[in-house]
Backbone as ProteinMPNN parsed JSONL, in Angstrom:
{"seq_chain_A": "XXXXXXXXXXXXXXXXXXXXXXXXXXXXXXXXXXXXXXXXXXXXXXXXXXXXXXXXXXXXXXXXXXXXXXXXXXXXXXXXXXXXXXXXXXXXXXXXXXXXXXXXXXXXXXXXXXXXXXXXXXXXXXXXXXXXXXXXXXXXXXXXXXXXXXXXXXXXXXXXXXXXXXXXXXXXXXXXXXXXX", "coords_chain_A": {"N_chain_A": [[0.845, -1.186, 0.0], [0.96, 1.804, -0.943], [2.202, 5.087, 0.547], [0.372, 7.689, 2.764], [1.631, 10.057, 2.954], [3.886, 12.249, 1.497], [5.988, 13.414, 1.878], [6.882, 15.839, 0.108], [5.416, 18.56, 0.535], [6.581, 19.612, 2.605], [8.112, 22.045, 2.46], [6.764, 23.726, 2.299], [5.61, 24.073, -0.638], [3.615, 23.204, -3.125], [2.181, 20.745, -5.45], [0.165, 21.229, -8.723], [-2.772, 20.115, -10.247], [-1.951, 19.281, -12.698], [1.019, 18.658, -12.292], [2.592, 20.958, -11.924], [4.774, 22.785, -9.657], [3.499, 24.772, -7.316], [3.508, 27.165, -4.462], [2.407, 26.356, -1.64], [0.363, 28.945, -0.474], [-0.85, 29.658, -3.005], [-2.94, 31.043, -4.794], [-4.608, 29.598, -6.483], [-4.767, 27.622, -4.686], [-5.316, 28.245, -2.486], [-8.055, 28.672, -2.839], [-9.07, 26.295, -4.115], [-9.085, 25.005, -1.205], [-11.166, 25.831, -0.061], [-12.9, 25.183, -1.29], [-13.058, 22.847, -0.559], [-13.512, 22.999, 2.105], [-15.696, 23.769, 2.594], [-17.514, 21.289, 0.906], [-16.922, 19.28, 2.576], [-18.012, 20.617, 4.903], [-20.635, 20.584, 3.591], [-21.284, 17.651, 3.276], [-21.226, 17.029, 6.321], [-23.812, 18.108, 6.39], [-25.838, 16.939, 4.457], [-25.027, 14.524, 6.221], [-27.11, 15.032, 8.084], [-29.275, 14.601, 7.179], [-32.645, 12.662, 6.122], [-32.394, 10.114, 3.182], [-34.405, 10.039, 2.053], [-34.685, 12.732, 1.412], [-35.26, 15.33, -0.892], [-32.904, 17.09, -0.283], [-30.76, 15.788, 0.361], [-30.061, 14.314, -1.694], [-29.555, 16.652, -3.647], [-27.446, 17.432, -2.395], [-25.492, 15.894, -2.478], [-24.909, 15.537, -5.558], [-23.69, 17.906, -5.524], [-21.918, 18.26, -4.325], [-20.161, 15.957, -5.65], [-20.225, 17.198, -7.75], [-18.82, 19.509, -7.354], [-16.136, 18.068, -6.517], [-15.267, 18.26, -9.216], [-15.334, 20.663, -9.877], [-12.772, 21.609, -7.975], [-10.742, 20.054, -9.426], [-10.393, 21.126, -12.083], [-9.955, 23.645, -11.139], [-7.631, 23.607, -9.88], [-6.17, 22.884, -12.627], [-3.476, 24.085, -14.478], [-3.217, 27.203, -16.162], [-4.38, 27.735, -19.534], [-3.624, 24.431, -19.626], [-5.614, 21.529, -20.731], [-8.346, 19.81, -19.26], [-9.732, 17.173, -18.869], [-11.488, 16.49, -16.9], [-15.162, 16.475, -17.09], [-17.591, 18.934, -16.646], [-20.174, 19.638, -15.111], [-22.081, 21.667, -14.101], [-23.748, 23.401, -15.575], [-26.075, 22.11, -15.885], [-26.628, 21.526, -13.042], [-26.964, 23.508, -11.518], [-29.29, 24.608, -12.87], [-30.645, 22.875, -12.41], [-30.627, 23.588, -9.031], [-32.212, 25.933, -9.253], [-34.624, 25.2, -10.079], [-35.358, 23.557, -7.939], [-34.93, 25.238, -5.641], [-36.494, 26.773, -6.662], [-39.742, 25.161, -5.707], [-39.051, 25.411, -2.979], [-39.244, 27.36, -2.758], [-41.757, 28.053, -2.402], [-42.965, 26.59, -0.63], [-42.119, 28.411, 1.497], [-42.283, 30.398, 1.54], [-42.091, 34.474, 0.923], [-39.51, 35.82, 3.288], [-38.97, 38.444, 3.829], [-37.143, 40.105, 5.556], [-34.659, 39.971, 7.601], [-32.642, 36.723, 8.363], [-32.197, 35.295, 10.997], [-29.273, 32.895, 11.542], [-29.584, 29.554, 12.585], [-31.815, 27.85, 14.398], [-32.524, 24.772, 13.825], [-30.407, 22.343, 14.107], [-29.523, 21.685, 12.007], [-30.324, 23.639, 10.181], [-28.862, 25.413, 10.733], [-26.299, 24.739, 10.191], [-26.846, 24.26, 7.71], [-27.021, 27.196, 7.307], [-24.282, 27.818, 7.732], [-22.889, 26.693, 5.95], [-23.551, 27.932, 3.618], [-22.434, 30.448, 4.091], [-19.71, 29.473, 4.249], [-19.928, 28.77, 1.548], [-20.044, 31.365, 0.328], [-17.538, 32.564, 1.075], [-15.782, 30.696, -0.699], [-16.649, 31.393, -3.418], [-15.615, 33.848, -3.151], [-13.035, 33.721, -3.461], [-12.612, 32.567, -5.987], [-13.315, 34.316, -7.44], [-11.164, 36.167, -7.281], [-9.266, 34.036, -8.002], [-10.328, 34.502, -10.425], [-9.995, 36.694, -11.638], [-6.956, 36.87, -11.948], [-6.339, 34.126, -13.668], [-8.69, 33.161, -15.725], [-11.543, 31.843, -14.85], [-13.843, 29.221, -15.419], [-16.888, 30.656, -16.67], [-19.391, 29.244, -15.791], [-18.879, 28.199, -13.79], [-18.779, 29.855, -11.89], [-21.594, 31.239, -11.495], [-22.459, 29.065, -10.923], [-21.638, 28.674, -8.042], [-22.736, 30.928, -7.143], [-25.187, 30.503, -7.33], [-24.944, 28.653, -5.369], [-25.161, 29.181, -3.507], [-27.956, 30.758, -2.766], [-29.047, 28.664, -2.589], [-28.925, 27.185, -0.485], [-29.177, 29.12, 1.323], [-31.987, 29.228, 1.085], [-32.871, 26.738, 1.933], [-31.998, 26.11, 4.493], [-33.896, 27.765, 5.664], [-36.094, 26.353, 4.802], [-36.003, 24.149, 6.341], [-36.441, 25.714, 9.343], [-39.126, 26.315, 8.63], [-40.285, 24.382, 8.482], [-39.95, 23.525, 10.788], [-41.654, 24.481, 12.207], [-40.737, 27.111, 13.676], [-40.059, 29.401, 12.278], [-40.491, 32.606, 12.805], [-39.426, 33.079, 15.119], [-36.404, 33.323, 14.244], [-36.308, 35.607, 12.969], [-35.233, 39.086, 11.794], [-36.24, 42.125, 13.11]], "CA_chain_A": [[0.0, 0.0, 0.0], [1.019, 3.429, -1.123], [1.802, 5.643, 1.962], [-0.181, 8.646, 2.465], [2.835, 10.683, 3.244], [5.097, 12.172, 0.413], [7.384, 14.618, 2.467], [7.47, 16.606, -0.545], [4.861, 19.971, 0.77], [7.456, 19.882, 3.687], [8.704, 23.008, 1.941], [5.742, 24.878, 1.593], [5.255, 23.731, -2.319], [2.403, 21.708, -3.376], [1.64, 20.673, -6.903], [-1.093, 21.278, -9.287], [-3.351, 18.602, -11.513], [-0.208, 18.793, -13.977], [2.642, 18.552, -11.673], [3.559, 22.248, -11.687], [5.026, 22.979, -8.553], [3.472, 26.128, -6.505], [3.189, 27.581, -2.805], [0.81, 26.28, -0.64], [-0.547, 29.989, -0.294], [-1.062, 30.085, -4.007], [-4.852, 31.022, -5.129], [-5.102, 28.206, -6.788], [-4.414, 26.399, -3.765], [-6.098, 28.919, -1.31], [-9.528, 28.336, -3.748], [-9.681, 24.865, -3.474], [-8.86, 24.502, 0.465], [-12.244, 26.856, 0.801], [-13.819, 24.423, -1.949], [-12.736, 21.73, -0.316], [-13.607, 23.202, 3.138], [-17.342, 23.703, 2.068], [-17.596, 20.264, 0.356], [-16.505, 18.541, 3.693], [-19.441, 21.103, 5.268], [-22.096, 19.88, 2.835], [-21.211, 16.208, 3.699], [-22.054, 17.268, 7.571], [-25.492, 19.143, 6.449], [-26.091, 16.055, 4.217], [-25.33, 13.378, 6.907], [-28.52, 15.38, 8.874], [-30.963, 14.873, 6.429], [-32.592, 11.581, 5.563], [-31.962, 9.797, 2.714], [-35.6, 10.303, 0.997], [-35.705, 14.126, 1.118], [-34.939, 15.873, -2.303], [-32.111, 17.583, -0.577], [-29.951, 14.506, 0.412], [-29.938, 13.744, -3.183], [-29.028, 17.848, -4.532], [-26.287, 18.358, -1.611], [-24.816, 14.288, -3.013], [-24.74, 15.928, -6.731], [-23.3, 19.011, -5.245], [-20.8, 17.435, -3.475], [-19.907, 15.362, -6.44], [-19.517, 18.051, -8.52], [-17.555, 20.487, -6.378], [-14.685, 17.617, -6.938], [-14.791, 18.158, -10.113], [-14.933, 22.126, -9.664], [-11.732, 21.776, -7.691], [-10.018, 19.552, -10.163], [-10.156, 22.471, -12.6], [-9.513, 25.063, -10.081], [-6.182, 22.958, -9.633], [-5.522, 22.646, -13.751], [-2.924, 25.446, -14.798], [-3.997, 27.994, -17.164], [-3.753, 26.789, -20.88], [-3.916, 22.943, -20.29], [-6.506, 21.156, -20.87], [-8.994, 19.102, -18.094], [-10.561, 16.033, -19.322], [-12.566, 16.037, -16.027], [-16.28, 17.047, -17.312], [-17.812, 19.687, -15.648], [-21.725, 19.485, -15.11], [-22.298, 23.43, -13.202], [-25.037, 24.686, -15.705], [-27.016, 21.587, -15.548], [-26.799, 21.33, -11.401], [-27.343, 25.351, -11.564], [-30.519, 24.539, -13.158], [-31.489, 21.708, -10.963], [-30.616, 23.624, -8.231], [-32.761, 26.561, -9.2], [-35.985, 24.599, -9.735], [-35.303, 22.98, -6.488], [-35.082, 26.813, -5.236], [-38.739, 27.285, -7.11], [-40.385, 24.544, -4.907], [-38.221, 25.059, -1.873], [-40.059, 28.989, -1.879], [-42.838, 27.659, -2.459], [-43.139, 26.36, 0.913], [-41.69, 29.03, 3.025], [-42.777, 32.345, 0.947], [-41.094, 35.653, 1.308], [-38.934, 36.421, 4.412], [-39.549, 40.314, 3.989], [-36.651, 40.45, 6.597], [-33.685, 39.16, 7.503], [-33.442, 35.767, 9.269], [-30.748, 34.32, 11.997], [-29.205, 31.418, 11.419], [-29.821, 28.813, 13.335], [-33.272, 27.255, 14.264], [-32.502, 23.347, 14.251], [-28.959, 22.272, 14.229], [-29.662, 21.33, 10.462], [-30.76, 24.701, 9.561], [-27.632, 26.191, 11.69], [-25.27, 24.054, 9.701], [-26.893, 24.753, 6.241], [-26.34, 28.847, 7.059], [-22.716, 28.436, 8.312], [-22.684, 26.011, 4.505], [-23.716, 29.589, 3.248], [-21.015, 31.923, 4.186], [-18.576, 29.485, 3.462], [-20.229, 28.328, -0.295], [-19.905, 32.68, -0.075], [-16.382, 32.637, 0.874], [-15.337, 30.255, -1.843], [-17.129, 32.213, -4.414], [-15.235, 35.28, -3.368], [-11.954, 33.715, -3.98], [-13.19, 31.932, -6.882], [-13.464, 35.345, -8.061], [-9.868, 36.52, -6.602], [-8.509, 33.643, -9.186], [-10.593, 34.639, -11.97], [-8.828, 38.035, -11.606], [-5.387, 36.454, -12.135], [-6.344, 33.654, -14.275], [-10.173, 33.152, -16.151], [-12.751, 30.744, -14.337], [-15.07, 29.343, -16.356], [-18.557, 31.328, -16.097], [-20.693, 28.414, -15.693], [-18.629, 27.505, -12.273], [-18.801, 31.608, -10.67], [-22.36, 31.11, -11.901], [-22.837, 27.734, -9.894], [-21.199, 28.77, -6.855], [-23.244, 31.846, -6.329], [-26.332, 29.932, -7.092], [-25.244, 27.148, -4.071], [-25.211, 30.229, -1.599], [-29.111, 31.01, -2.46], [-29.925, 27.222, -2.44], [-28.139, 26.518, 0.737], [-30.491, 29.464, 2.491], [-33.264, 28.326, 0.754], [-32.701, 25.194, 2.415], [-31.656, 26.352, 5.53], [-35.222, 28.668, 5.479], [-37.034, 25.215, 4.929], [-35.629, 23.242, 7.406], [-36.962, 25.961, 10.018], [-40.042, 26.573, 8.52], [-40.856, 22.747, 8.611], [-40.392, 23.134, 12.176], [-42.804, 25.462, 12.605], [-39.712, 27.834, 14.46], [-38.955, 30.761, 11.695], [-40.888, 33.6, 13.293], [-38.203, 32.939, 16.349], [-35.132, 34.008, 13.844], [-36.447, 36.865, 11.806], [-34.676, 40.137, 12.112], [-37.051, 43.268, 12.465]], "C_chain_A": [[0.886, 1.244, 0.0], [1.122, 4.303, -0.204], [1.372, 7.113, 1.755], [0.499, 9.738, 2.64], [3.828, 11.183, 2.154], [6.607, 12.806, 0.798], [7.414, 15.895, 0.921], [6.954, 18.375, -0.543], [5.991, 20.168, 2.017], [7.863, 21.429, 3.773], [8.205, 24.46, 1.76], [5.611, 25.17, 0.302], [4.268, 22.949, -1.998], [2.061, 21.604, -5.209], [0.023, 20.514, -7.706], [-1.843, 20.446, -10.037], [-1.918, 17.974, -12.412], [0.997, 18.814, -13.349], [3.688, 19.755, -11.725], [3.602, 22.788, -10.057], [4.336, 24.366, -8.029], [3.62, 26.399, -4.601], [2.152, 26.943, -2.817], [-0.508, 27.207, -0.344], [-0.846, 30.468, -1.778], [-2.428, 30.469, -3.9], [-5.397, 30.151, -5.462], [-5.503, 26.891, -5.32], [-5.255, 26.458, -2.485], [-7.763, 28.617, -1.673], [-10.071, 26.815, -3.372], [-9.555, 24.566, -2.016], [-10.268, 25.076, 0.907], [-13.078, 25.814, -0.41], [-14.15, 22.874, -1.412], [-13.443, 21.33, 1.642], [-15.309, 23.179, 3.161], [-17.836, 22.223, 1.57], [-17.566, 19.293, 2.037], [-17.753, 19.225, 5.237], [-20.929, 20.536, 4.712], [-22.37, 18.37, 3.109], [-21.927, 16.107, 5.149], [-23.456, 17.731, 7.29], [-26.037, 17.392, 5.367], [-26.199, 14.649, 5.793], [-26.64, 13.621, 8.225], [-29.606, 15.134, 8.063], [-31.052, 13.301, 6.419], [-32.717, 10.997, 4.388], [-33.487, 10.125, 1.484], [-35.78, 11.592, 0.766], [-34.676, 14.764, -0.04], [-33.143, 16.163, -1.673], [-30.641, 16.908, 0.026], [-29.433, 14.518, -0.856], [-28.93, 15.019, -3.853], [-27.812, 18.003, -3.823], [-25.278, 16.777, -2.419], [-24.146, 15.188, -4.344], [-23.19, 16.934, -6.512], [-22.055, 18.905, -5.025], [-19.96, 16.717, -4.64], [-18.958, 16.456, -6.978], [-18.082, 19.05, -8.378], [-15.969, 19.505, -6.542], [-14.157, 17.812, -8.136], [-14.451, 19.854, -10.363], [-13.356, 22.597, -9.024], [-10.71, 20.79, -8.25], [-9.713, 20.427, -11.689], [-9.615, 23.355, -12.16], [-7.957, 24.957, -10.004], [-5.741, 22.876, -11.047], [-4.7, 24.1, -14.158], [-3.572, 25.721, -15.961], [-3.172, 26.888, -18.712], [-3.637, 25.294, -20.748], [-5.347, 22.185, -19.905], [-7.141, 19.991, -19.489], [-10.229, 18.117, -18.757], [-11.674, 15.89, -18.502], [-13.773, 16.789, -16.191], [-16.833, 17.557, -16.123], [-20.002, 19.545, -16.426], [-22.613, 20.405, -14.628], [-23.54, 23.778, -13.465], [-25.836, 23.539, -15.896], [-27.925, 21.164, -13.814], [-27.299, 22.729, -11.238], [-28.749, 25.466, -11.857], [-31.441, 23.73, -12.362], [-32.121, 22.261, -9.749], [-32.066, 24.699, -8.207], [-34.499, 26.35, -9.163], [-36.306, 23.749, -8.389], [-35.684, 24.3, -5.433], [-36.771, 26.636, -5.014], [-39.309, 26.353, -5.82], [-39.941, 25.0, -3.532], [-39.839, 26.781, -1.421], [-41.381, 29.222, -2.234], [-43.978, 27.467, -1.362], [-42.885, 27.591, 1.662], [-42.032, 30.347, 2.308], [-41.644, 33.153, 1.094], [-40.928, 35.511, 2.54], [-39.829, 37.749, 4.62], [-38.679, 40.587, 4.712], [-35.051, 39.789, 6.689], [-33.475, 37.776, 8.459], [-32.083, 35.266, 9.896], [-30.364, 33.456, 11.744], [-29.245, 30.354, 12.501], [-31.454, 28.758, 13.28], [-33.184, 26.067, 14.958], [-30.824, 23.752, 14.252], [-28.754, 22.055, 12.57], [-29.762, 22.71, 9.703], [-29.35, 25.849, 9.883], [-26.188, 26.101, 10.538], [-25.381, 24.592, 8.079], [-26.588, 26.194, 6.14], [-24.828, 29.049, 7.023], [-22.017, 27.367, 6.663], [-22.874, 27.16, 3.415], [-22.87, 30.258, 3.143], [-20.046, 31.137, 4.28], [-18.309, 29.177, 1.955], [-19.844, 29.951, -0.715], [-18.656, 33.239, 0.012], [-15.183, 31.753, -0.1], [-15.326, 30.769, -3.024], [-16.2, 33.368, -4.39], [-13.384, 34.807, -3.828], [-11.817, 32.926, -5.325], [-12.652, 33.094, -7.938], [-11.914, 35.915, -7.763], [-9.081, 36.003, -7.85], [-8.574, 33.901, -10.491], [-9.932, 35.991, -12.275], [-7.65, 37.813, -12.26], [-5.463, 35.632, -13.336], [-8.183, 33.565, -14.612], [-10.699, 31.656, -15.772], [-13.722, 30.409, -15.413], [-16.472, 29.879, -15.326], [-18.955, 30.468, -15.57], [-20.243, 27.662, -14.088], [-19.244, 28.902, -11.462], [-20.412, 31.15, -11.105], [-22.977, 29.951, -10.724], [-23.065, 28.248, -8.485], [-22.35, 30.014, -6.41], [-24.572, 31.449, -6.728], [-26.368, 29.182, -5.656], [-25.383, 28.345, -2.783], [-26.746, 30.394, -1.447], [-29.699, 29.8, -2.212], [-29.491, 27.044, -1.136], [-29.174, 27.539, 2.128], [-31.841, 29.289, 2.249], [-33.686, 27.078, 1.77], [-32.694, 25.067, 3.912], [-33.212, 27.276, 6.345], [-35.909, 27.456, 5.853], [-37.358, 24.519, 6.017], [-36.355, 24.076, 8.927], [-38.238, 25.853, 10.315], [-40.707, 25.143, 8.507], [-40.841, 22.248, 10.032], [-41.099, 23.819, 13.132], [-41.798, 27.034, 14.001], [-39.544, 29.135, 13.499], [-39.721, 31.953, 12.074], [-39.756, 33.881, 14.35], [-36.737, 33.775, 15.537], [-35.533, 35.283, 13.048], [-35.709, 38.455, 12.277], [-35.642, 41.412, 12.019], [-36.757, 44.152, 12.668]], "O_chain_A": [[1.48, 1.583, 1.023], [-0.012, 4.587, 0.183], [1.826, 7.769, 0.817], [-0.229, 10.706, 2.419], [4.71, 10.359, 1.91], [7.74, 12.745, 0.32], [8.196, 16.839, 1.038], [7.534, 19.273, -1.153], [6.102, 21.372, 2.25], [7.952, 22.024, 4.847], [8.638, 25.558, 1.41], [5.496, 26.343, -0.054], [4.043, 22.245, -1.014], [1.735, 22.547, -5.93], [-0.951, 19.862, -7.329], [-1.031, 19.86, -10.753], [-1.29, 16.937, -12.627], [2.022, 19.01, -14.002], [4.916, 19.757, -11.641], [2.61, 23.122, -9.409], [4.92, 25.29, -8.596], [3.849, 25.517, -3.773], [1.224, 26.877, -3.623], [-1.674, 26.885, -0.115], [-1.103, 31.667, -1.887], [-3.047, 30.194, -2.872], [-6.476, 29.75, -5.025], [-6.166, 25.865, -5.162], [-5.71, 25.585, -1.745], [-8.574, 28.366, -0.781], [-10.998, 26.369, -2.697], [-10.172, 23.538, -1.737], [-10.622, 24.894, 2.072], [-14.275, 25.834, -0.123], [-15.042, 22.071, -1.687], [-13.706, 20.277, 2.224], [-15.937, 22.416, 3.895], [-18.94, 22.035, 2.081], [-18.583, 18.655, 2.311], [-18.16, 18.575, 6.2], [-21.952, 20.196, 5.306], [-23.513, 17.917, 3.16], [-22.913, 15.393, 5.334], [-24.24, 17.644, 8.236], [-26.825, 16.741, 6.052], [-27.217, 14.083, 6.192], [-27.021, 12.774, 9.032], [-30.76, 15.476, 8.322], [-30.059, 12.6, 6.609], [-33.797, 11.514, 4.102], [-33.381, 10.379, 0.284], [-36.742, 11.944, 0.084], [-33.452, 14.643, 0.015], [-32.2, 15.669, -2.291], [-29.594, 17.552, 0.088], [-28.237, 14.767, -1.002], [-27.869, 14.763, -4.421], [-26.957, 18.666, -4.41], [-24.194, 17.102, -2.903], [-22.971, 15.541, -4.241], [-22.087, 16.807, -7.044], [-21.183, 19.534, -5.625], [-18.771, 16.999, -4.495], [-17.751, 16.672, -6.867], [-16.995, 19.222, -8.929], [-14.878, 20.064, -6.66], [-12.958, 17.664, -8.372], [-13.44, 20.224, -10.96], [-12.787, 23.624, -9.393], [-9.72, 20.645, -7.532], [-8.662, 20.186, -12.282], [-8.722, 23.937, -12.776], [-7.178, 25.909, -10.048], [-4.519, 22.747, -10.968], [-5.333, 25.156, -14.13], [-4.256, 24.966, -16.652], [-2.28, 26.062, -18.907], [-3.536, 24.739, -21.842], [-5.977, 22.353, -18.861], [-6.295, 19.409, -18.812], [-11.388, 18.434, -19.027], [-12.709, 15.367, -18.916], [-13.768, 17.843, -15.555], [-16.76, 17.081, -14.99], [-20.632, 19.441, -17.478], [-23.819, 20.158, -14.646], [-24.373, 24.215, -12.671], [-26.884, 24.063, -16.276], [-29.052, 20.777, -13.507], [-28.354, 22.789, -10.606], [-29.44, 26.28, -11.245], [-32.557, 23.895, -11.869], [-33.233, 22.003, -9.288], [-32.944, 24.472, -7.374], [-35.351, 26.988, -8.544], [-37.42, 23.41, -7.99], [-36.591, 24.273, -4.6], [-37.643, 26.495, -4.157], [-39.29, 26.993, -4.769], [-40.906, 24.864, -2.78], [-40.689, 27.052, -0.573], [-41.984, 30.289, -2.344], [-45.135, 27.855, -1.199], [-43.641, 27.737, 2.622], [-41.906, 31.379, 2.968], [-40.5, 32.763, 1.326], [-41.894, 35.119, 3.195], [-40.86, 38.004, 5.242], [-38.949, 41.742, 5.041], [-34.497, 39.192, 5.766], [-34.245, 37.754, 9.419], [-31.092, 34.912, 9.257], [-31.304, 32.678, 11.575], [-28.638, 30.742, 13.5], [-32.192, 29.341, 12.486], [-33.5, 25.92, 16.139], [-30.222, 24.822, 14.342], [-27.672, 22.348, 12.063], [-29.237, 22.798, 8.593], [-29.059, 26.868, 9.256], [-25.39, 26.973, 10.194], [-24.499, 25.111, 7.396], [-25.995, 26.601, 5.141], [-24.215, 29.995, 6.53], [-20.818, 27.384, 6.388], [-22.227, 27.118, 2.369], [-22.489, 30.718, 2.067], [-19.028, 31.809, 4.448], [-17.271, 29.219, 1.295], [-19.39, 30.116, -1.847], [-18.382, 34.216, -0.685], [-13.998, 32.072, -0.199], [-14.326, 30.743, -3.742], [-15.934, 33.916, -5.46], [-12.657, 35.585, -4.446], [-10.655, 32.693, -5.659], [-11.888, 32.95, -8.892], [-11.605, 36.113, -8.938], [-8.447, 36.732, -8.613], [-7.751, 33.778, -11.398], [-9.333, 36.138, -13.34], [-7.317, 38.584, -13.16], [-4.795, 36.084, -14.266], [-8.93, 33.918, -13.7], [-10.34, 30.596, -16.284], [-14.283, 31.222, -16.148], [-16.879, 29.716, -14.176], [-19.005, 30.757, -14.374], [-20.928, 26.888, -13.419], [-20.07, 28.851, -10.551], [-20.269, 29.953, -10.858], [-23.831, 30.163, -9.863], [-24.127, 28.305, -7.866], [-22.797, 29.948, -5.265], [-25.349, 32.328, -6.355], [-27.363, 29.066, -4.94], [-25.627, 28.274, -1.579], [-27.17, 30.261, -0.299], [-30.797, 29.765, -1.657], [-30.371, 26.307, -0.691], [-29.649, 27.163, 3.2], [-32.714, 29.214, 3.113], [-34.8, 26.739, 2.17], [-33.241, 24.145, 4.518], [-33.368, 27.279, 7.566], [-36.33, 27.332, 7.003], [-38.446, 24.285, 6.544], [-36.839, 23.28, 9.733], [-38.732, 25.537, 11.397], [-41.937, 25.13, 8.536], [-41.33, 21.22, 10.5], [-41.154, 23.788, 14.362], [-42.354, 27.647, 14.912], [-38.825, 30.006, 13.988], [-39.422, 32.699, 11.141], [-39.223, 34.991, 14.339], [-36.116, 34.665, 16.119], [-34.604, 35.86, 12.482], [-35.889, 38.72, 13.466], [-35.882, 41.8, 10.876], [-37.347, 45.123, 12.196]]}, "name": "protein", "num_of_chains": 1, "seq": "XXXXXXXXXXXXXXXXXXXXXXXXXXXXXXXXXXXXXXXXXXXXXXXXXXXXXXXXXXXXXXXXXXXXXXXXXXXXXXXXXXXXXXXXXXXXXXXXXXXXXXXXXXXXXXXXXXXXXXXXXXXXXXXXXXXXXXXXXXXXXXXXXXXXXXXXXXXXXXXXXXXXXXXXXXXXXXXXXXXXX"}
């Protein structure tokens, strides 16, 4: 077995999809650790739900995808990434998932606390960091060009994630308790 150990970030280098050496504090590197950091959040807000409710299934996708979002994120500029990206069909998913989601819980009109359940707590604090990924998302596309259809994604998963996080209260008959007036 393969040891999980290489010694070779020892240095404060780490390498990219293609084996180009950078810092650890690169963007590239700083992007995915906050993609990676969110992804490993959505897994916790997933392992609260149960396995029949729609959003088990969209945070699974989500989750999926996001590996493949940070297997790009990690390809240097100019070479190519065999690993298919699936953004503006999950983007769309997510958004008709949205439609129903505010369906149920209507307008706010306000602003709303996070927290509620521990589920609803977890999906806000899945929020502001799906919103701090996005912002360095944007940091790299500065330096080097993101594809649209990911910046596009990402700042869709921030409205689905309080969507979601909205639901989860309002299904427990609790969101009058967080509203901000």
């Amino acid at each position: 077995m393969k040891k999980i150990y290489t010694k070779t970030g020892d240095a404060g280098m780490t390498s990219l999809r293609n084996g180009v050496r950078v810092p650890k504090d690169d963007i590239r590197i700083e992007t995915n650790g906050m993609l990676d950091e969110l992804n490993a959040l959505l897994g916790v807000c997933r392992s609260s739900l149960p396995v029949e409710d729609e959003r088990w299934r969209m945070l699974y996708a989500i989750q999926t995808e996001l590996m493949s979002v940070m297997s790009h994120v990690a390809t240097s500029s100019g070479k190519v990434n065999p690993k298919e990206l699936h953004v503006a069909e999950l983007t769309r998913r997510m958004e008709e998932a949205m439609d129903r989601m505010h369906e149920e819980v209507g307008d706010a009109g306000h602003f709303i606390l996070p927290g509620g359940t521990l589920l609803s707590a977890r999906l806000h604090f899945a929020r502001a960091v799906a919103r701090t990924a996005e912002r360095r998302l944007w940091t790299l596309n500065r330096q080097d060009d993101v594809n649209d259809e990911i910046l596009c994604f990402m700042n869709r998963l921030s409205d689905y994630l309080f969507l979601s996080a909205r639901l989860e209260i309002r299904r427990q008959r609790r969101e009058e308790e967080f509203y901000v007036k």
